[in-house]
Every structure is written in C-alpha cells, then in structure tokens.
N, C-alpha and C positions, 0 to 999 in steps of 0.2 A: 558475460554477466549481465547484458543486457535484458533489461523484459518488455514482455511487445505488451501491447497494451493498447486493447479496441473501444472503440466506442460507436454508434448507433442509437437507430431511436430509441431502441428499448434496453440497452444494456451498457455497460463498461466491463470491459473485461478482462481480466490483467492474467497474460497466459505466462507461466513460470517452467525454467529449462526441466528437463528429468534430475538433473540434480540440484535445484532449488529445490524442486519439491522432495527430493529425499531428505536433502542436509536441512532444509527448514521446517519437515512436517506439516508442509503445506499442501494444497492441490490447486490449481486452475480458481482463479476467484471472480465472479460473475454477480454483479450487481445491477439491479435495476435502476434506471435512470430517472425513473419516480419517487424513487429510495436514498436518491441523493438530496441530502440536505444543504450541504455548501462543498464547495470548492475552492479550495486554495494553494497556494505552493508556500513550501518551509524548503528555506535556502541550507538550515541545518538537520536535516532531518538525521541524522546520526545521533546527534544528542536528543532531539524527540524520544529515540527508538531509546536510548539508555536509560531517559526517565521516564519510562514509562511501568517501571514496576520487575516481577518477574514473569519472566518470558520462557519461551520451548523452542527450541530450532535451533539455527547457525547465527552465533552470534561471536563476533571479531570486534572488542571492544575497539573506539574509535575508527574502525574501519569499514565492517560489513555487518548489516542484520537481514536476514530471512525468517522473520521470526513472529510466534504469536502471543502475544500475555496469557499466561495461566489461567484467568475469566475467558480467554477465546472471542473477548470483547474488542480487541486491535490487532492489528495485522501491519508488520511491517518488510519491504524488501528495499533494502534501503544500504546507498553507498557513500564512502566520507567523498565531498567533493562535486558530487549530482544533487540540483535541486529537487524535491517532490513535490507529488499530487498529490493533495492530504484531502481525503473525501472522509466529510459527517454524514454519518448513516440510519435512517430508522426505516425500519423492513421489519419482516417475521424473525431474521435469522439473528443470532446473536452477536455479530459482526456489527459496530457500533465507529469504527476509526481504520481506514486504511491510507499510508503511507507509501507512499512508491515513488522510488528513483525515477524519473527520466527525464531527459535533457528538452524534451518537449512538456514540460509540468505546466509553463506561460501558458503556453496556446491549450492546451488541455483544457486548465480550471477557465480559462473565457471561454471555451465552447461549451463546458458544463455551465456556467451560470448566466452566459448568455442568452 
C-alpha cells in the first residue's frame, strides 16, 4: 500500500501501484515544483480525505482513500495511521490539493519549502 513518491528540481511525483490506480481512478500524478504553493503534513489525513465532499475511487471509510473529489480539484491516497504531504497547488491543471500518505511527510514538506 505503499506509494513512492519523488521529488527533483522540477517535479514531485507521486507514482501509485496498478491497483491504486484502478480501484482509485487515478493515474501517476506529477507536479511541478513551481506549482507548489505550500507544503505541509496533516497527522489525520483520513479525516481531511472524508470531509472533503464527494469523491470517485477507493474509498474505506475510516480506513483507506485513493480517491478524487468530483471537481477533480483534490486528490487523496491516504491511510488511517500514516501521516501526510498535503501540497497547495496553482498550475494550469485542475488539481488544486493533493494528500498523500507517507511516513516521510516531515522531511518532505521541509525540502519542499525549504
């Protein structure tokens, strides 16, 4: 259930297994690193991912979301118990909030806004 998740000078890139991206209707999500506005971690991201309206994908209330709001505006892949990388986003694409599990969320958001 892991997702890897790169980052570089020019990108972050959060790669999802073949079945994330089936059961979430997701694909591979690649953001520019100029494109990020903040970065932070949310300790509860499960509950982020529940109020956040209605959603498309794999969703296990209280447990798992691979999931995206019906705007297409948030993106969550997110587990009860793993902190996240919560990136603010303004780009061309409609992707405006992405959430992501991983247990390296700390050290992530201080290299993004370091």
């Amino acid at each position: 259930m892991t997702v890897k998740i790169d980052v570089d000078e020019e990108f972050v890139r959060v790669r999802l297994s073949p079945w994330q991206k089936a059961l979430g209707l997701l694909g591979d999500i690649n953001v520019a690193r100029g494109d990020v506005l903040e970065a932070d971690v949310v300790e509860d991201p499960v509950r982020r991912a529940m109020a956040a309206g209605t959603k498309v994908g794999l969703r296990l209330p209280w447990l798992y979301y691979v999931a995206r709001t019906i705007r297409l505006d948030e993106a969550f892949v997110v587990r009860r118990g793993v902190p996240s990388l919560s990136l603010s986003i303004n780009g061309d694409g409609r992707l405006r909030r992405l959430l992501v599990s991983t247990p390296q969320a700390d050290s992530l958001a201080r290299e993004l806004t370091g």
